[in-house]
N, C-alpha and C positions, 0 to 999 in steps of 0.2 A: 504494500500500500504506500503511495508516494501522492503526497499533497505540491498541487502547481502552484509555488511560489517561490521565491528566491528570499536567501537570508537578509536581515538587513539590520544589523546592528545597529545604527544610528538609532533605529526608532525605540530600542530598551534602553539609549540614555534621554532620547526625549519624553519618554515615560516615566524615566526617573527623576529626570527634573519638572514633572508634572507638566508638559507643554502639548501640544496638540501632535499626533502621530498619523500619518499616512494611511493607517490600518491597524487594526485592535495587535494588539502584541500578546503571546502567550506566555506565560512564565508557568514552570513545573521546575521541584528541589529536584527530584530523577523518577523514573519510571520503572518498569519491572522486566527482567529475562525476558518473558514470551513476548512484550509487546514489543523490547527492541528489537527479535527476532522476527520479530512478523513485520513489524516496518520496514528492515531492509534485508530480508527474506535469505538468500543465497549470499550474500555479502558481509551476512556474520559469521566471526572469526571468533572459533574457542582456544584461540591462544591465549597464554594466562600471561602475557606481559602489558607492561603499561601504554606501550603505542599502539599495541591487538585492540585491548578494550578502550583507548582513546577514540582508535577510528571508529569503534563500532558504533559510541557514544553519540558519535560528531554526525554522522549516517545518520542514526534514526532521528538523533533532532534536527537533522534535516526535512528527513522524509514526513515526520508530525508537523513541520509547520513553524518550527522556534529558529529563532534570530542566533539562538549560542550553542556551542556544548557545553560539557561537563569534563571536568579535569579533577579526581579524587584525589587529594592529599595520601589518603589511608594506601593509594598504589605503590607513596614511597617510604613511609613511617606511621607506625600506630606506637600508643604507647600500651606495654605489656602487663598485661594482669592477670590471675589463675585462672585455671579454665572453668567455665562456665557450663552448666547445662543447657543444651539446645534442647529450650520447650517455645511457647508461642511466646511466652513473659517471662521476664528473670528481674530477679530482686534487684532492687537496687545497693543492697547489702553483700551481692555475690560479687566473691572474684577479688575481694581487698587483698592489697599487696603491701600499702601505709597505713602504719597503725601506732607509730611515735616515731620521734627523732632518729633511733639508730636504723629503723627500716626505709626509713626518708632516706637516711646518707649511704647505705647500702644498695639503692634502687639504681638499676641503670637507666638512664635518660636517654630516649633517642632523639640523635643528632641527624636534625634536618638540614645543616650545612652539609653535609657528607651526602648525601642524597645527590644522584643523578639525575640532572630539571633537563637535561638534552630533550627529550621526549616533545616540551613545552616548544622546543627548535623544529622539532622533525615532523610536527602534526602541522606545520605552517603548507608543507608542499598537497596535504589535503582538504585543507580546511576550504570552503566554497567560498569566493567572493562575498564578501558582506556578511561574513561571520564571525564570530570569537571564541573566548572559550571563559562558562563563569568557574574559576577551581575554588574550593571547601577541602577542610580538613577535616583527618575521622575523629569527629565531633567537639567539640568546645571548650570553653575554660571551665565552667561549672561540670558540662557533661564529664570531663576528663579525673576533674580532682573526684567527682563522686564516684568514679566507677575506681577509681586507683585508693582511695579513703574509705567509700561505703558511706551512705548516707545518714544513717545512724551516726557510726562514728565522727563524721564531717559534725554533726549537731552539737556532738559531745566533744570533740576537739574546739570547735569556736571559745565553748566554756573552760575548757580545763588548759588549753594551751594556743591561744588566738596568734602566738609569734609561728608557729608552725603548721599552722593553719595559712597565714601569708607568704612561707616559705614555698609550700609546693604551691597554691596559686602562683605565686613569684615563676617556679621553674615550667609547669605547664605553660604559663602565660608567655614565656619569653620563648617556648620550643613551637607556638602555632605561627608566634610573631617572625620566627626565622623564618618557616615555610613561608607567607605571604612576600614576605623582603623579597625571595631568592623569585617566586612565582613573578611577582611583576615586573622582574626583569626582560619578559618575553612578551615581543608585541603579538602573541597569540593570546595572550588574557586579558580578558576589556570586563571584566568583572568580579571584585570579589562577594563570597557569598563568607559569612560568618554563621556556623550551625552549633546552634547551643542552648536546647532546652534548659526553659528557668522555672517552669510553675506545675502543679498542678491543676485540678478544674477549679478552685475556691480562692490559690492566694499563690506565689512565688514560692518556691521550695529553699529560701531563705530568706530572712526580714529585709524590707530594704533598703534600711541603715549597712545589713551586711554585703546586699549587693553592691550597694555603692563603693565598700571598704573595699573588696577582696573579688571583686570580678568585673566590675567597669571597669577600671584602669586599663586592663589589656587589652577590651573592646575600643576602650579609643584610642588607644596607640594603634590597634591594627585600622580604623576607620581614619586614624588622619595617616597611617603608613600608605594604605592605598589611595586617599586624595591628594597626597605629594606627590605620588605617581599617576595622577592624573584618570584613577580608575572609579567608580563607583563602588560602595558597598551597601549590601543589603544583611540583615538579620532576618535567620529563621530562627524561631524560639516559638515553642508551644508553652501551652498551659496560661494561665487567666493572669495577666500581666495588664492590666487597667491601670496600677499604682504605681507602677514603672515606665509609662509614654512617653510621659514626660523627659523623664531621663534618656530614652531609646530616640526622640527627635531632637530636644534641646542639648542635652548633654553629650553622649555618645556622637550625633550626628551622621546618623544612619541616612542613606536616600532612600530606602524603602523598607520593610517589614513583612517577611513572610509567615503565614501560619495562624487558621482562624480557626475556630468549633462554635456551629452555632448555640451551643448550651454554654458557652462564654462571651460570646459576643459574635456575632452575623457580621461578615462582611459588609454587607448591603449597611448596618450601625456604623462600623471600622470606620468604613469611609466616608462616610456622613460625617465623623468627630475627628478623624484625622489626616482624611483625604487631601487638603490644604495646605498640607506640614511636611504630608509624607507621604510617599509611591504605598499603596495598597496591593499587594502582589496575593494571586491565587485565590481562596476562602470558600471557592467550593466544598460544604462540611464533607471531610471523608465519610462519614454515615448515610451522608443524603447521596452521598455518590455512587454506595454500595448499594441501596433500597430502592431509589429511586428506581422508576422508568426512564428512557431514553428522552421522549417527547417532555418530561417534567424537567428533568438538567438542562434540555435544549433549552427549555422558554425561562428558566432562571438565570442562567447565563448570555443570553439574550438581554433579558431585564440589564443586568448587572451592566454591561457592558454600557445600554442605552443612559443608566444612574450616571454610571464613572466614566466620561468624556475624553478627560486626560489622568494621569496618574495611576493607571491600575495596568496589571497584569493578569491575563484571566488563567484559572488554574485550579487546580481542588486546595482544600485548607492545609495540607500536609505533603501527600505526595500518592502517587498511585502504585500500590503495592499488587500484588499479583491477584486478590481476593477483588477488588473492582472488577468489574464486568466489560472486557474490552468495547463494547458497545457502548456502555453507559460511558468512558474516556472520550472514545467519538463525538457521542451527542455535545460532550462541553466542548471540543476542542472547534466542532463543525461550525459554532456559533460566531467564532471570529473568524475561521476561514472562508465564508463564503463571503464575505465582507469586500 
């Protein structure tokens, strides 16, 4: 399946800077195996290197209709913790590797200068005319200390030892900020994406006195790292962050914000209260995406699109994981392609 349109990057930074666009713009965090398989059908490649699954990336978001690919950090560094059980959910208490000072100064760090960024060189001879690349690391400042700490324990560290508690923030924070330094050195990346879940359905999965202490700070070093390199950035963060906008537009200085649920707040609201401030990217609710009918996401993402003029990105509120109904992905994406 191959959608008739050419890439065109200009139009996801005239969207990010809220301006009027040629044509609705699509934004999606990533999509799923079968469906990039099925987008560029024979042309996928199960090499397990990072310019195999670059091209294959670059292809299908071509062949859907999006203006970028996708460049994963996690291709060249993740950071290490015990293994996990592969069920549908995992604690957020499994897999701690830090759990005081000696196991902090014992931990091995990976170094993202030592990584091989050629790849970001070598994907320029395939990338289409008028495309880019948005790259993300395997997940966040928050997401990283809690999966390497345990969230529990993170709770119980703040109280009982908040200097090492800002230690490893300190060393995650400065190991995502290398990747993005080294990433935008390559005129294939015209986007950074920052992916770091902060909340649950109810509140932030920390107060946000301690947001501010111990996880802003490396969000806007990496949001003014990529605007001295003349690149946009966007935040993906779930979970019910109403108490933190402020800070995510005025403070941090994001150009857009990815990631809605309507049992926390409806896009179609989003943008109503922050549309003006800030690029509103995706919020088709993943729920309503899986339930739904075809002809209902069509005529909601219709809607949306008619509401949000300039500033939006149209997209599901998350990302479309393989349990969405290839059809029901159609129906939203058809809505700006026939445009």
């Amino acid at each position: 399946m191959k959608v008739n349109r050419e890439p065109c990057f200009d139009n996801v930074l005239r969207m990010l800077r809220r301006e009027p666009t040629e044509r609705p713009v699509l934004f999606e965090f990533f999509l799923n195996r079968r469906l990039y398989q099925r987008l560029i059908g024979s042309r996928w490649s199960d090499e397990d290197t990072p310019i195999a699954k670059l091209r294959n990336l670059v292809a299908a978001f071509q062949a859907a209709g999006y203006d970028y690919g996708l460049f994963a950090g996690g291709w060249l560094f993740n950071f290490e913790v015990n293994a996990r059980a592969h069920l549908s959910t995992v604690s957020l208490n499994e897999g701690v590797v830090i759990t005081d000072r000696a196991s902090f100064d014992a931990y091995r760090w990976p170094d993202p200068a030592a990584c091989d960024y050629s790849v970001l060189k070598a994907i320029e001879a395939d990338l289409p005319a008028g495309m880019k690349l948005m790259v993300y690391t395997p997940n966040g400042v928050l997401e990283n200390v809690i999966a390497l700490v345990g969230y529990d324990n993170l709770c119980l560290l703040l109280a009982d030892d908040p200097g090492l508690v800002g230690d490893i923030f300190a060393r995650v924070g400065e190991t995502l900020l290398a990747f993005y330094r080294r990433a935008l050195d390559y005129r294939s990346v015209g986007l950074v994406m920052v992916n770091d879940d902060w909340g649950f359905k109810t509140q932030p999965m920390l107060a946000p006195a301690q947001m501010r202490e111990f996880v802003f700070p490396w969000h806007r070093r990496i949001v003014e790292t990529a605007h001295a390199a003349g690149r946009p950035a966007v935040l993906h963060a779930c979970g019910n962050l109403q108490t933190l906008m402020e800070d995510i537009i005025g403070d941090l200085g994001y150009d857009g914000k990815h990631s809605y649920e309507d049992a926390i707040c409806p896009v179609e609201e989003a943008y109503r209260r922050w549309g003006s401030r800030l690029a509103i990217l995706g919020g088709l609710d993943l729920d309503f995406m899986v339930r739904a009918d075809p002809a209902a996401i069509y005529q909601r993402a219709k809607r949306m699109l008619e509401q949000a003029p300039t500033g939006y990105g149209l997209g599901t509120g998350n990302s479309v994981p393989e349990y969405v109904p290839d059809e029901n992905y159609f129906a939203m994406t058809r809505a700006a392609l026939e445009v």
